[in-house]
Gaussian input, Z-matrix of N, CA and C with variables (Angstrom, degrees):
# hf/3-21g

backbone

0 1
 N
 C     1     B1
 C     2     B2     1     A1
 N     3     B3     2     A2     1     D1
 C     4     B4     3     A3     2     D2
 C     5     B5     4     A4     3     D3
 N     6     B6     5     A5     4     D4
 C     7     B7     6     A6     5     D5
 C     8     B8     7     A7     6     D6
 N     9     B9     8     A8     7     D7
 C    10    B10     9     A9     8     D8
 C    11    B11    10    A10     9     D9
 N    12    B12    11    A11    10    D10
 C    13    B13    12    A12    11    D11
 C    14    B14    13    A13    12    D12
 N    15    B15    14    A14    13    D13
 C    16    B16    15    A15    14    D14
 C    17    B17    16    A16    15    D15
 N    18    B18    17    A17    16    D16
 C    19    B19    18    A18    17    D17
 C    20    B20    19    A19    18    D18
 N    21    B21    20    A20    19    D19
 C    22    B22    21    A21    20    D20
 C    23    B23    22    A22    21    D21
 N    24    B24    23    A23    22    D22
 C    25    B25    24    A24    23    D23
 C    26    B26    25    A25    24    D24
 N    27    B27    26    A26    25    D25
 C    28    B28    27    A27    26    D26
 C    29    B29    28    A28    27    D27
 N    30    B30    29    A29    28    D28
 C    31    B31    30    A30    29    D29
 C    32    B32    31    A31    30    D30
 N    33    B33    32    A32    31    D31
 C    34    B34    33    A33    32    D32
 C    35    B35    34    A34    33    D33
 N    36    B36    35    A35    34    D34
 C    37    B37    36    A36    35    D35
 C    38    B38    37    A37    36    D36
 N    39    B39    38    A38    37    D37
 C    40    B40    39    A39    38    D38
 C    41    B41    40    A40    39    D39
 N    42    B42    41    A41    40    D40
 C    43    B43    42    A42    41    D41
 C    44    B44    43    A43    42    D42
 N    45    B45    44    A44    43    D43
 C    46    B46    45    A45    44    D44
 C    47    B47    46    A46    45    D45
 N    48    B48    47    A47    46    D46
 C    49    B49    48    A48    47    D47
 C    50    B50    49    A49    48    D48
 N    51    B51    50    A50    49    D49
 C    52    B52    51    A51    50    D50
 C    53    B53    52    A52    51    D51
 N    54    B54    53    A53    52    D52
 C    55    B55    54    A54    53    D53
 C    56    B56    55    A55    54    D54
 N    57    B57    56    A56    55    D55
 C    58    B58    57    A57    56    D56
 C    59    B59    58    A58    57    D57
 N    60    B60    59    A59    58    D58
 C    61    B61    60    A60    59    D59
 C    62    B62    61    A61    60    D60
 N    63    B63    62    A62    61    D61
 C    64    B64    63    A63    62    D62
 C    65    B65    64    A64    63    D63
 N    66    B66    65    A65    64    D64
 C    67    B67    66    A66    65    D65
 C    68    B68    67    A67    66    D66
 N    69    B69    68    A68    67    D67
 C    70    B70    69    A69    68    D68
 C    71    B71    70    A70    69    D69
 N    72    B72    71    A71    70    D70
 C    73    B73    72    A72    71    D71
 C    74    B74    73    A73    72    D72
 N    75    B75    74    A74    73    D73
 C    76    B76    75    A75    74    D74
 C    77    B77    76    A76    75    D75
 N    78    B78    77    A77    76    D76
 C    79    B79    78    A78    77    D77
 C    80    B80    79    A79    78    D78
 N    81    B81    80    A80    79    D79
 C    82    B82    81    A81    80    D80
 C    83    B83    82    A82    81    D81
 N    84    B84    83    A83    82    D82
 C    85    B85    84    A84    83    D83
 C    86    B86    85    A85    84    D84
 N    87    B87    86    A86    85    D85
 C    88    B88    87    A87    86    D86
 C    89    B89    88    A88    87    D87
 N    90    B90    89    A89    88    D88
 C    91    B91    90    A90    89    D89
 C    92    B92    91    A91    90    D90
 N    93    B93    92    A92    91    D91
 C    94    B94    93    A93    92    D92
 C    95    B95    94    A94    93    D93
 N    96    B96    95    A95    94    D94
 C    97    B97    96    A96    95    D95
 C    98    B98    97    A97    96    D96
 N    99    B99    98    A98    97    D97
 C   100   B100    99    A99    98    D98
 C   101   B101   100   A100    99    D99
 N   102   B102   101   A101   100   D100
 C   103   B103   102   A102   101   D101
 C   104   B104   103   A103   102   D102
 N   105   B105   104   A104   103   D103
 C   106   B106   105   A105   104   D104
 C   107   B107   106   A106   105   D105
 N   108   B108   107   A107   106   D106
 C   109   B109   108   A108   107   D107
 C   110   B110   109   A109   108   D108
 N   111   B111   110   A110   109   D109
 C   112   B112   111   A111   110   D110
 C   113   B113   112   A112   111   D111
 N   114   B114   113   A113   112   D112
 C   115   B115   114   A114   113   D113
 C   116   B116   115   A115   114   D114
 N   117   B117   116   A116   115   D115
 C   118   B118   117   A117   116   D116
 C   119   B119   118   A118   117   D117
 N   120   B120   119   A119   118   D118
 C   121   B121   120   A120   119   D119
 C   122   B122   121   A121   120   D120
 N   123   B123   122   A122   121   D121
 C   124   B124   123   A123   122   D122
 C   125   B125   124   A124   123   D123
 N   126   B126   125   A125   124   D124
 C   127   B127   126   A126   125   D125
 C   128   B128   127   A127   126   D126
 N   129   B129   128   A128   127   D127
 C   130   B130   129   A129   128   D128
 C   131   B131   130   A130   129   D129
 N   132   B132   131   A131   130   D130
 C   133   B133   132   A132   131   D131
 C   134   B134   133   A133   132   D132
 N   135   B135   134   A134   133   D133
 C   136   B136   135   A135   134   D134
 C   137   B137   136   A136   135   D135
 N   138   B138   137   A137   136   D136
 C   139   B139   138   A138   137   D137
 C   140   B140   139   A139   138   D138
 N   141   B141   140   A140   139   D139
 C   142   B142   141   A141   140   D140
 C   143   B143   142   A142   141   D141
 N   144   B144   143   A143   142   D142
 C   145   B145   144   A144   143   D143
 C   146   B146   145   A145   144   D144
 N   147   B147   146   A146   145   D145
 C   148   B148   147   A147   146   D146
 C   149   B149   148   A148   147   D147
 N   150   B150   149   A149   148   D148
 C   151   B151   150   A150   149   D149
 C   152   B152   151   A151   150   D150
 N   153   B153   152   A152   151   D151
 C   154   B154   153   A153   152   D152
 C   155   B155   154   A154   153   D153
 N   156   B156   155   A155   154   D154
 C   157   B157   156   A156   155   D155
 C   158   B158   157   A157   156   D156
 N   159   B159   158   A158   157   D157
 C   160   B160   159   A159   158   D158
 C   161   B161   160   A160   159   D159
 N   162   B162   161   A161   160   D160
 C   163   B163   162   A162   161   D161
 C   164   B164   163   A163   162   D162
 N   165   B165   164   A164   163   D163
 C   166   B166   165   A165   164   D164
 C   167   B167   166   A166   165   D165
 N   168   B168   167   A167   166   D166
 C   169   B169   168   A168   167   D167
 C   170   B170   169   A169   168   D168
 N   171   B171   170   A170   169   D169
 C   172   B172   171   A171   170   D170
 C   173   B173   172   A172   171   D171
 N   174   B174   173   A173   172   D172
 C   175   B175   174   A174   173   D173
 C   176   B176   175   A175   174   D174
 N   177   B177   176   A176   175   D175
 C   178   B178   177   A177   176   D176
 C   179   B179   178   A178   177   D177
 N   180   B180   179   A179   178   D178
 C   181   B181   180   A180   179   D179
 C   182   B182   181   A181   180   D180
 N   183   B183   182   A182   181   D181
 C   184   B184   183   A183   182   D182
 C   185   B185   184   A184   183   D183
 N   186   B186   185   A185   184   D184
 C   187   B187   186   A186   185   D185
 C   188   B188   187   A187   186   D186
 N   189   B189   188   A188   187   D187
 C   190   B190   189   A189   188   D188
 C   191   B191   190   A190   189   D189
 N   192   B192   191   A191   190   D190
 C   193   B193   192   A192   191   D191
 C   194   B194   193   A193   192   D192
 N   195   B195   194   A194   193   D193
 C   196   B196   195   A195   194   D194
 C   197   B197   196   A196   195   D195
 N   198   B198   197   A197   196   D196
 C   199   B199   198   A198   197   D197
 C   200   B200   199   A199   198   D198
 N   201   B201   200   A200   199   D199
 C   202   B202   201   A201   200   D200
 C   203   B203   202   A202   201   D201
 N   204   B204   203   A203   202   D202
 C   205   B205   204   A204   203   D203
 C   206   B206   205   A205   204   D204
 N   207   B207   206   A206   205   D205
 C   208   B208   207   A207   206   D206
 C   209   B209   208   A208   207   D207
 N   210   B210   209   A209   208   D208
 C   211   B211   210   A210   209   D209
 C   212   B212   211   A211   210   D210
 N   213   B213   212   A212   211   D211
 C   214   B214   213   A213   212   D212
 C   215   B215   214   A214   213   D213
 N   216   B216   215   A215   214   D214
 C   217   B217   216   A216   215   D215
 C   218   B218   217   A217   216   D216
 N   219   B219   218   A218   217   D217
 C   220   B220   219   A219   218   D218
 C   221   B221   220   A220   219   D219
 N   222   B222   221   A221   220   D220
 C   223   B223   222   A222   221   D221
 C   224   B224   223   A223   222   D222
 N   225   B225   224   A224   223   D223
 C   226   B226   225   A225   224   D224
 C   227   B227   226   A226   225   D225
 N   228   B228   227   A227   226   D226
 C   229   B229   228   A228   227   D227
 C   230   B230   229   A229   228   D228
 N   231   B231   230   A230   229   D229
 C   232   B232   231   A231   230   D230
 C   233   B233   232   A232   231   D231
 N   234   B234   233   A233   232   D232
 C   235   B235   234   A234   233   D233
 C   236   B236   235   A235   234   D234
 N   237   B237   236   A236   235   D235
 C   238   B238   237   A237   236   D236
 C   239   B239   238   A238   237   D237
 N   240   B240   239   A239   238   D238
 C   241   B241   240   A240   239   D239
 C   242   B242   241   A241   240   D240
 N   243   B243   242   A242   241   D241
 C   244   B244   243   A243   242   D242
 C   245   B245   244   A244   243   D243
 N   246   B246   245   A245   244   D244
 C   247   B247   246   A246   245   D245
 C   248   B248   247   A247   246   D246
 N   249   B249   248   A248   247   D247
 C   250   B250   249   A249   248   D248
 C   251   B251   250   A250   249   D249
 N   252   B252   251   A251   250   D250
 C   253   B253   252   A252   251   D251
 C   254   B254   253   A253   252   D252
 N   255   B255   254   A254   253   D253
 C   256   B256   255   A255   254   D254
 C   257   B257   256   A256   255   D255
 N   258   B258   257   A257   256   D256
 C   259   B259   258   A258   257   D257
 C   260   B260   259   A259   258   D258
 N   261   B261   260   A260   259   D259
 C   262   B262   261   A261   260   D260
 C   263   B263   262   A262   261   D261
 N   264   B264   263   A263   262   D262
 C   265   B265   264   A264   263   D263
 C   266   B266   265   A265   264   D264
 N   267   B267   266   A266   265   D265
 C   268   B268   267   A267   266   D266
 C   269   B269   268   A268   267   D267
 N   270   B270   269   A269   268   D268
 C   271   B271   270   A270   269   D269
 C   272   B272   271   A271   270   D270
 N   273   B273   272   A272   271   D271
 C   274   B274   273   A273   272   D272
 C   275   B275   274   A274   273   D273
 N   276   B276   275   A275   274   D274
 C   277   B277   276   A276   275   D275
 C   278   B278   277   A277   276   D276
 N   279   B279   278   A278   277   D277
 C   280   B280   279   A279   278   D278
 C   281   B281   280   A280   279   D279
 N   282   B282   281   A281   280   D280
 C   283   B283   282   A282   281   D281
 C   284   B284   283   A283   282   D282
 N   285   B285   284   A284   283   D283
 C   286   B286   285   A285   284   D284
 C   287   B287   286   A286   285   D285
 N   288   B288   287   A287   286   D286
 C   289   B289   288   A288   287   D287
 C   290   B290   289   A289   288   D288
 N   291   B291   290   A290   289   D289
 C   292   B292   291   A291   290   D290
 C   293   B293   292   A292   291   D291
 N   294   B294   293   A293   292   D292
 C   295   B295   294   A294   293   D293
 C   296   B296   295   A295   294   D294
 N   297   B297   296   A296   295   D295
 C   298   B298   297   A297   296   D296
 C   299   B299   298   A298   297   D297
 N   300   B300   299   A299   298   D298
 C   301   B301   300   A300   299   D299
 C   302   B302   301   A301   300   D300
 N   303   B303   302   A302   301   D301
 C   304   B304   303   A303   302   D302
 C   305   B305   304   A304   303   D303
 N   306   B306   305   A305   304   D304
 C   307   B307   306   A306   305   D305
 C   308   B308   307   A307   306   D306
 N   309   B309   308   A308   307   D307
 C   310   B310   309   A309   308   D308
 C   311   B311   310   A310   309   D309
 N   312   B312   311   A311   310   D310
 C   313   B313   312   A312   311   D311
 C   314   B314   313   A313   312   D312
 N   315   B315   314   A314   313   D313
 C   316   B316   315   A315   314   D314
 C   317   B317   316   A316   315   D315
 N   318   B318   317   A317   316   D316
 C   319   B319   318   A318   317   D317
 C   320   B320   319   A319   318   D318
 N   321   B321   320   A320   319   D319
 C   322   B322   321   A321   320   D320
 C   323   B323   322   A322   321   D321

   B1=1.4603
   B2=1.5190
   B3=1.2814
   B4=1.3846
   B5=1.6732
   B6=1.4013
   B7=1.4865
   B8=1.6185
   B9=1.3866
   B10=1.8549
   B11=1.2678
   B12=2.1757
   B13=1.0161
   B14=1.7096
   B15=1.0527
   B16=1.7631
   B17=1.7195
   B18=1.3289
   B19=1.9925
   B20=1.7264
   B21=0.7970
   B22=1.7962
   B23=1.5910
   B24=1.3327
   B25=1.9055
   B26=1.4671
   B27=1.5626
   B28=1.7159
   B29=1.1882
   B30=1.9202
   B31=1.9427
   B32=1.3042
   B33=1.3489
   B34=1.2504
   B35=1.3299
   B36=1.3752
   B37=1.3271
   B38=1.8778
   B39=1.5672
   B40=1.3922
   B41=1.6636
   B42=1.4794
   B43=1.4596
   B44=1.1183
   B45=1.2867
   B46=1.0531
   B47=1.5263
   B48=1.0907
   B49=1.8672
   B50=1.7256
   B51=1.6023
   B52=1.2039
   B53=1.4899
   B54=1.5305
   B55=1.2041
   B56=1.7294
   B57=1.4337
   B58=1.8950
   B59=1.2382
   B60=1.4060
   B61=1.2821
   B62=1.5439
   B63=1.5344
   B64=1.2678
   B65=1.3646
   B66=1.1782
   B67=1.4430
   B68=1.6844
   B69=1.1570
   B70=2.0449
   B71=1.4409
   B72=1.4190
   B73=1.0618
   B74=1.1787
   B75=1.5340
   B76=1.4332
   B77=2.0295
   B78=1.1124
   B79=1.7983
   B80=1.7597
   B81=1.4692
   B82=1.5705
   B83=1.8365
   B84=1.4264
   B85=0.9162
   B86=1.7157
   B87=1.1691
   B88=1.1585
   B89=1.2199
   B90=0.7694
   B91=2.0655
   B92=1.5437
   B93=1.2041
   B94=1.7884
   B95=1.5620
   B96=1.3463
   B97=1.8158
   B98=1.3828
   B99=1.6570
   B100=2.0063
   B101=1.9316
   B102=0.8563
   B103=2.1266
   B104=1.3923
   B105=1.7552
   B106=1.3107
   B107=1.2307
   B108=1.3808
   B109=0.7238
   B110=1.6582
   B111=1.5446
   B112=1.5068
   B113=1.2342
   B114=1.4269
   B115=1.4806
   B116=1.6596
   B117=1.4326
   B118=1.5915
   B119=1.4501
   B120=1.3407
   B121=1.6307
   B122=1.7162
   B123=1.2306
   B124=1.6160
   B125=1.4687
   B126=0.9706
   B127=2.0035
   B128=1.0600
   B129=1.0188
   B130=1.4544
   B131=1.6372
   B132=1.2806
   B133=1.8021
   B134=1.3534
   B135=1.5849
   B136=1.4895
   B137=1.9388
   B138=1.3049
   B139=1.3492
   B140=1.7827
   B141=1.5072
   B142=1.5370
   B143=1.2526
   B144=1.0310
   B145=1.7019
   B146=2.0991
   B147=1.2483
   B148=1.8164
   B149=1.3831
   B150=1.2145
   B151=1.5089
   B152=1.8711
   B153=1.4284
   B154=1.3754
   B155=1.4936
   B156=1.3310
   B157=1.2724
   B158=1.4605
   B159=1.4003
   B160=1.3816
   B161=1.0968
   B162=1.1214
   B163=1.6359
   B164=1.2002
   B165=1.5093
   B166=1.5627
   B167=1.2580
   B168=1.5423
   B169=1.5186
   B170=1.3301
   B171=1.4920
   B172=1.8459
   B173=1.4773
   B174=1.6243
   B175=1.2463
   B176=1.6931
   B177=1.3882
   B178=1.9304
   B179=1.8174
   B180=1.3549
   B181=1.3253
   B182=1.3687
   B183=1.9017
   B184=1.6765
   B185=1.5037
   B186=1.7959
   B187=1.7930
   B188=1.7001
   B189=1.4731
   B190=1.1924
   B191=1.8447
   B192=1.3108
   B193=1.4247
   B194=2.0021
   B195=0.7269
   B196=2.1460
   B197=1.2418
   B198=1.5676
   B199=1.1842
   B200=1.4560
   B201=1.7250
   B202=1.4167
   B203=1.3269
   B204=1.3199
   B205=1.5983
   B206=1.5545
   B207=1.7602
   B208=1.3434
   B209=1.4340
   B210=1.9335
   B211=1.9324
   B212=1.3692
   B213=1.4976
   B214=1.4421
   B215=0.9970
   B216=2.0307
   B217=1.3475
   B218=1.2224
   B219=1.4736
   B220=1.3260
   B221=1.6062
   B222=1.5702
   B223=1.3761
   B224=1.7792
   B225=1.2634
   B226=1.8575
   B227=1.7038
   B228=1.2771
   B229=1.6574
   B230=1.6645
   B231=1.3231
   B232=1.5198
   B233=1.7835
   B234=1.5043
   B235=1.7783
   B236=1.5486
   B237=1.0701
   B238=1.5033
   B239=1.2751
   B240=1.3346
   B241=1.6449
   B242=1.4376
   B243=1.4841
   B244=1.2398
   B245=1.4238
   B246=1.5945
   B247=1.9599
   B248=1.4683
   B249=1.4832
   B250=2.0758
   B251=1.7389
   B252=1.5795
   B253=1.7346
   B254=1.3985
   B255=1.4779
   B256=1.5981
   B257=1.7255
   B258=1.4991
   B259=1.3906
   B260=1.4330
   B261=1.5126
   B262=1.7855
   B263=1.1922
   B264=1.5336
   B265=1.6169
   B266=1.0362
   B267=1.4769
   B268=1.6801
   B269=1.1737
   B270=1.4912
   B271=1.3360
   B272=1.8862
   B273=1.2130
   B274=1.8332
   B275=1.6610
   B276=1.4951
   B277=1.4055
   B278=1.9543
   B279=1.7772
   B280=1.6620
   B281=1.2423
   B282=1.4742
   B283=1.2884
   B284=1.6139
   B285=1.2311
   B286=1.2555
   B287=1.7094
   B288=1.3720
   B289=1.3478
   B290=2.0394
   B291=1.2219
   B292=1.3583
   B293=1.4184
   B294=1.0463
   B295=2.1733
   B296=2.1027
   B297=1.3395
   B298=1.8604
   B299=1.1544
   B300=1.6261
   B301=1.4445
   B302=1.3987
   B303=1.2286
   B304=1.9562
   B305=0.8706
   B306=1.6062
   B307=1.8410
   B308=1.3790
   B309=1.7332
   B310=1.1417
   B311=1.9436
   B312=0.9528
   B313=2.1412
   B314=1.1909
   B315=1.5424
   B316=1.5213
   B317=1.3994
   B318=1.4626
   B319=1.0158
   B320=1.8648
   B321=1.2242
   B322=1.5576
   B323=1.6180
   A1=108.48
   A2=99.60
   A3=86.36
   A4=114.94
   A5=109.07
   A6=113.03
   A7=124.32
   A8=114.88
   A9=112.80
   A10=92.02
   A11=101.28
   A12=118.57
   A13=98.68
   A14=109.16
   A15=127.33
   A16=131.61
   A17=75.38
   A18=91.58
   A19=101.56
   A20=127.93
   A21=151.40
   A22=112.77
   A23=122.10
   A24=107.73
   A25=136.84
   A26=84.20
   A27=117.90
   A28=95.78
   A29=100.14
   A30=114.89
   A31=86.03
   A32=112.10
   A33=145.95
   A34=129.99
   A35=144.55
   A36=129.76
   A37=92.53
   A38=106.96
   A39=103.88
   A40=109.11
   A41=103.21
   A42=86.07
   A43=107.37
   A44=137.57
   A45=123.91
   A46=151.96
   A47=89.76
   A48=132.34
   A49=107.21
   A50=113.88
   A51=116.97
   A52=107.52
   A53=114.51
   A54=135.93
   A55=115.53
   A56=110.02
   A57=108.16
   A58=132.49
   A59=101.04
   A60=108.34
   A61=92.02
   A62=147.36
   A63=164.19
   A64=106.63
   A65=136.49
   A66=127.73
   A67=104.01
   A68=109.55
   A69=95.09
   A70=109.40
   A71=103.00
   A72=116.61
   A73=90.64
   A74=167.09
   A75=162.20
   A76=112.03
   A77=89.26
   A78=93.01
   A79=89.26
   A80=111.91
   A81=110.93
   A82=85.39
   A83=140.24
   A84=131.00
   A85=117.83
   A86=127.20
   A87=134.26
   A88=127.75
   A89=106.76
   A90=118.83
   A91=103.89
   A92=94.11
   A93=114.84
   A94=134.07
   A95=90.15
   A96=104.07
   A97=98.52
   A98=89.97
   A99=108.97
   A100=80.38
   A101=129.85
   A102=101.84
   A103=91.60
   A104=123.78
   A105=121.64
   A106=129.49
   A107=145.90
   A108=149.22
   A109=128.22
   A110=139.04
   A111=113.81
   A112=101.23
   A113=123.44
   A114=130.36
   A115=116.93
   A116=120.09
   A117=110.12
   A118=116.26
   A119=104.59
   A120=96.91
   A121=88.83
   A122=101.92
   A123=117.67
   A124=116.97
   A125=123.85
   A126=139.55
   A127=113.36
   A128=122.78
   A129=140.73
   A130=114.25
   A131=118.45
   A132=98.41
   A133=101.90
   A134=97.03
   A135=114.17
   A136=114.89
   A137=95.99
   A138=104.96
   A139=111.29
   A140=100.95
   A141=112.15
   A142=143.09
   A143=131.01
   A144=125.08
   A145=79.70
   A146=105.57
   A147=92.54
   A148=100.13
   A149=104.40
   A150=127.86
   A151=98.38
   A152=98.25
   A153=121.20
   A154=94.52
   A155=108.86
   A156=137.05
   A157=146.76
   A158=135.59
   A159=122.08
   A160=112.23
   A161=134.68
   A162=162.34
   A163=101.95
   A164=119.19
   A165=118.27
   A166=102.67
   A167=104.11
   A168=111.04
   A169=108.94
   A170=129.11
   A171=126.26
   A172=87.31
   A173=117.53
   A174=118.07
   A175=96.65
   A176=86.77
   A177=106.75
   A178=113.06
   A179=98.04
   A180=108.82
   A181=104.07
   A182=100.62
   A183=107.39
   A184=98.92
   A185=77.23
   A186=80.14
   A187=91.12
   A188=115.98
   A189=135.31
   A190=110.61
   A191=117.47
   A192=110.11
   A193=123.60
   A194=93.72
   A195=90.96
   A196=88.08
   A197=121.47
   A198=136.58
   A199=114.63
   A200=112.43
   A201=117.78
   A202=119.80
   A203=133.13
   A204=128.04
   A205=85.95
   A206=105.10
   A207=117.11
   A208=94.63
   A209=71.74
   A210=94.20
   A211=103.23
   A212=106.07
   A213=113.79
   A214=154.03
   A215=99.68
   A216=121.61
   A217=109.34
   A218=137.31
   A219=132.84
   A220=83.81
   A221=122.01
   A222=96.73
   A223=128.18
   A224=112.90
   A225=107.33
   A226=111.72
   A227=85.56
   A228=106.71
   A229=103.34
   A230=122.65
   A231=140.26
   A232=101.96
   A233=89.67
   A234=94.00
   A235=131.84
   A236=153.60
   A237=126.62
   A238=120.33
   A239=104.90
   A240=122.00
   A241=119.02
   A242=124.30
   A243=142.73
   A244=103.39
   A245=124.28
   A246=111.59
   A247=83.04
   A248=74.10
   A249=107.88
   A250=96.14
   A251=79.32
   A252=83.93
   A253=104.89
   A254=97.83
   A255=115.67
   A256=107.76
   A257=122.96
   A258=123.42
   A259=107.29
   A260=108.36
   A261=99.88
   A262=104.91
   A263=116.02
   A264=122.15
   A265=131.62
   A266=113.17
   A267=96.67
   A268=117.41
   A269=124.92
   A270=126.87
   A271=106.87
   A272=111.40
   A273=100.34
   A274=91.60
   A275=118.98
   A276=136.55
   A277=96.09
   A278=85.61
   A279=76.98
   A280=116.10
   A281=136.51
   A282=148.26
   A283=117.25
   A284=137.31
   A285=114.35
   A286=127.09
   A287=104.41
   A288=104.85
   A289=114.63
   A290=103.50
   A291=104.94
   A292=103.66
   A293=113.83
   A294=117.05
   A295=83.00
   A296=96.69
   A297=117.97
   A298=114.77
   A299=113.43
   A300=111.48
   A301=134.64
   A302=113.71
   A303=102.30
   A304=87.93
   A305=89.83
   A306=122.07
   A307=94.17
   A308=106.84
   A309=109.09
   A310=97.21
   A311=102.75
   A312=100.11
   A313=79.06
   A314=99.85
   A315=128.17
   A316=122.90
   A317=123.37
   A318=122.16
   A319=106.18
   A320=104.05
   A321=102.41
   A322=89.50
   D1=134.99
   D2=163.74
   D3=-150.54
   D4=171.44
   D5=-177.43
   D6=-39.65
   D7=142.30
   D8=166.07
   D9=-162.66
   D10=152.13
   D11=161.78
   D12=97.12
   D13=2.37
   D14=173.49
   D15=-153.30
   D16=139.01
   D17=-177.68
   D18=-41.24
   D19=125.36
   D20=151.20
   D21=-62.28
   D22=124.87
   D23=-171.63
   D24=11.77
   D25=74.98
   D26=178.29
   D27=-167.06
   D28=126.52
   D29=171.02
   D30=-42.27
   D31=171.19
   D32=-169.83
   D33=-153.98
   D34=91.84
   D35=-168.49
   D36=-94.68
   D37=132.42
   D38=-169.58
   D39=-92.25
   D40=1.29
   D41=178.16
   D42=-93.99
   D43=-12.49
   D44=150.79
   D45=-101.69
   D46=44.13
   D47=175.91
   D48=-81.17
   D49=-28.77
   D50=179.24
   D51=-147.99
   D52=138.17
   D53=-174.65
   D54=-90.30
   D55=132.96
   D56=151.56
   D57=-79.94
   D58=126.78
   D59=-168.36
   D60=-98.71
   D61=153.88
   D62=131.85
   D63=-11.38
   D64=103.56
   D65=163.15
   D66=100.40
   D67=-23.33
   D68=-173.33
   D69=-117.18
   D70=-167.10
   D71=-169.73
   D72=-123.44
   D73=153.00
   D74=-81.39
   D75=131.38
   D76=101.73
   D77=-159.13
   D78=-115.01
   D79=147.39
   D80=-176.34
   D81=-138.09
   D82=135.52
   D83=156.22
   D84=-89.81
   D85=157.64
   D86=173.05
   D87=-127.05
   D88=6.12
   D89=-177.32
   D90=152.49
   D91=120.09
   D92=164.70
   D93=-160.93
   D94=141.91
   D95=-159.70
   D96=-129.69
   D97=-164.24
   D98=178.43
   D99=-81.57
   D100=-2.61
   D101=-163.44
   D102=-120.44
   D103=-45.62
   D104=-167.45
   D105=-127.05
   D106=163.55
   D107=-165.56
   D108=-139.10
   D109=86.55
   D110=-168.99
   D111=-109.86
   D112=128.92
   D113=172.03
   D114=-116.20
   D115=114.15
   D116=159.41
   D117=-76.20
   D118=147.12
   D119=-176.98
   D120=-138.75
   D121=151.33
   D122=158.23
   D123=-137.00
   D124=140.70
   D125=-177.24
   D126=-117.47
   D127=132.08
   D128=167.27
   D129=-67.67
   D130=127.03
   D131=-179.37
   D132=-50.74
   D133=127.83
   D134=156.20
   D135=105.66
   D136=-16.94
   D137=174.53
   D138=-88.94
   D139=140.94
   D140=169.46
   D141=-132.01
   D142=-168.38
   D143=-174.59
   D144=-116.88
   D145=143.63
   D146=165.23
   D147=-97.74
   D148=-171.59
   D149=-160.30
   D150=-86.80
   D151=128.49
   D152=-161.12
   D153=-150.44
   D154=165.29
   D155=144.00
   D156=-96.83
   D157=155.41
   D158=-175.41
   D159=-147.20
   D160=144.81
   D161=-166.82
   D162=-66.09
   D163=-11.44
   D164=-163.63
   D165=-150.94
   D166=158.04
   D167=173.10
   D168=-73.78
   D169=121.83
   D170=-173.33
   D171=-97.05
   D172=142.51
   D173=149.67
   D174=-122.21
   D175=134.96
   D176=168.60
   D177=-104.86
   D178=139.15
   D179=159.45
   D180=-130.04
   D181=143.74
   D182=175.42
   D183=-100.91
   D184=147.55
   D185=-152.88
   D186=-94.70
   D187=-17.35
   D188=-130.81
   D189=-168.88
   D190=138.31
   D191=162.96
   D192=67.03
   D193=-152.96
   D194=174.83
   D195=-142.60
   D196=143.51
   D197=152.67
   D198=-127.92
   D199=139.73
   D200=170.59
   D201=-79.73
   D202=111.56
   D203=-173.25
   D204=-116.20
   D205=131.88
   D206=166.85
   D207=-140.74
   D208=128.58
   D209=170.91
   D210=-125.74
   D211=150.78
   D212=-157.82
   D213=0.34
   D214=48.30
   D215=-177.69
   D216=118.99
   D217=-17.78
   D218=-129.59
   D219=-131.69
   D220=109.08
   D221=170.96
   D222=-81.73
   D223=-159.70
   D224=-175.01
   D225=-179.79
   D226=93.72
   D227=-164.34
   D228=-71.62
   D229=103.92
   D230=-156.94
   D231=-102.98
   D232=119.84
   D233=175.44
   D234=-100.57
   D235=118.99
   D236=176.48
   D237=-9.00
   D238=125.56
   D239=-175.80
   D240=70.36
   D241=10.61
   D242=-178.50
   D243=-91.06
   D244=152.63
   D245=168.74
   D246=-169.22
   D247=156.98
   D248=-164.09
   D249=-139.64
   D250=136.93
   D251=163.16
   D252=-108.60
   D253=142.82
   D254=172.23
   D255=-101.53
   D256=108.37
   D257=-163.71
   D258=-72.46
   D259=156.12
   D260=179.83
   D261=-74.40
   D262=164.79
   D263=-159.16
   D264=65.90
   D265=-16.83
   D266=-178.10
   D267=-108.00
   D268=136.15
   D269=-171.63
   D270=-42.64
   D271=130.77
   D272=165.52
   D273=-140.49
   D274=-178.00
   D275=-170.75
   D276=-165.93
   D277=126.88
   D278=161.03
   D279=-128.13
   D280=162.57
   D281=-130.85
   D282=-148.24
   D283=110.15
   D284=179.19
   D285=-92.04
   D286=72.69
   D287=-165.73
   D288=-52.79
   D289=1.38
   D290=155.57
   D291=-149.39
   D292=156.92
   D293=160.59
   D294=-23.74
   D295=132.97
   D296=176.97
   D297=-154.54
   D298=127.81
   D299=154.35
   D300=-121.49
   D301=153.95
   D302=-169.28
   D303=-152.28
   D304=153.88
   D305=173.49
   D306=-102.37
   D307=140.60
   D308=-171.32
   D309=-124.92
   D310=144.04
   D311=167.12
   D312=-145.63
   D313=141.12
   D314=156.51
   D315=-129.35
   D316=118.60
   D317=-159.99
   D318=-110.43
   D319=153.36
   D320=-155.62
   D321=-122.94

């Protein structure tokens, strides 16, 4: 596997690797297999992913902004430089309670 959709040996600031668009949610992948998973995401205030499940343990970091991550009911108001794991199986939903961005890996 290997990397796409990003500079190769060059610093990197990752929040700005991906842009907000007005109204969406804005997903960039960077590597994905049967084991892993890297997703950039950005939200628009107020836009979300709903409550789903995953095959894998997701860990998020906000790269950027506040996001609401609720896992099985329980919400978890996420700050820049803050990260939460979302466990496999359990329903979670994330939320951009302001313009938010996160790096997402999910490992399977």
């Amino acid at each position: 596997m290997s990397m796409k959709n990003i500079s190769q040996a060059e610093v990197l600031v990752l929040k700005e690797q991906i842009s907000y668009q007005e109204g969406q949610v804005v997903s960039k992948t960077l590597a994905q297999n049967s084991a892993v998973s890297i997703t950039l995401f950005s939200f628009s205030k107020g836009e979300e992913i709903s409550t789903h499940k995953s095959g894998g343990d997701s860990f998020v970091t906000c790269l950027d902004g506040v996001g609401r991550i609720t896992i099985d009911g329980t919400e978890y108001l996420l700050h820049e430089g803050e990260s939460i794991v979302m466990p496999a199986g359990h329903p979670h939903a994330v939320y951009g309670e302001e313009a938010f961005k996160m790096l997402l890996v999910v490992v399977f």
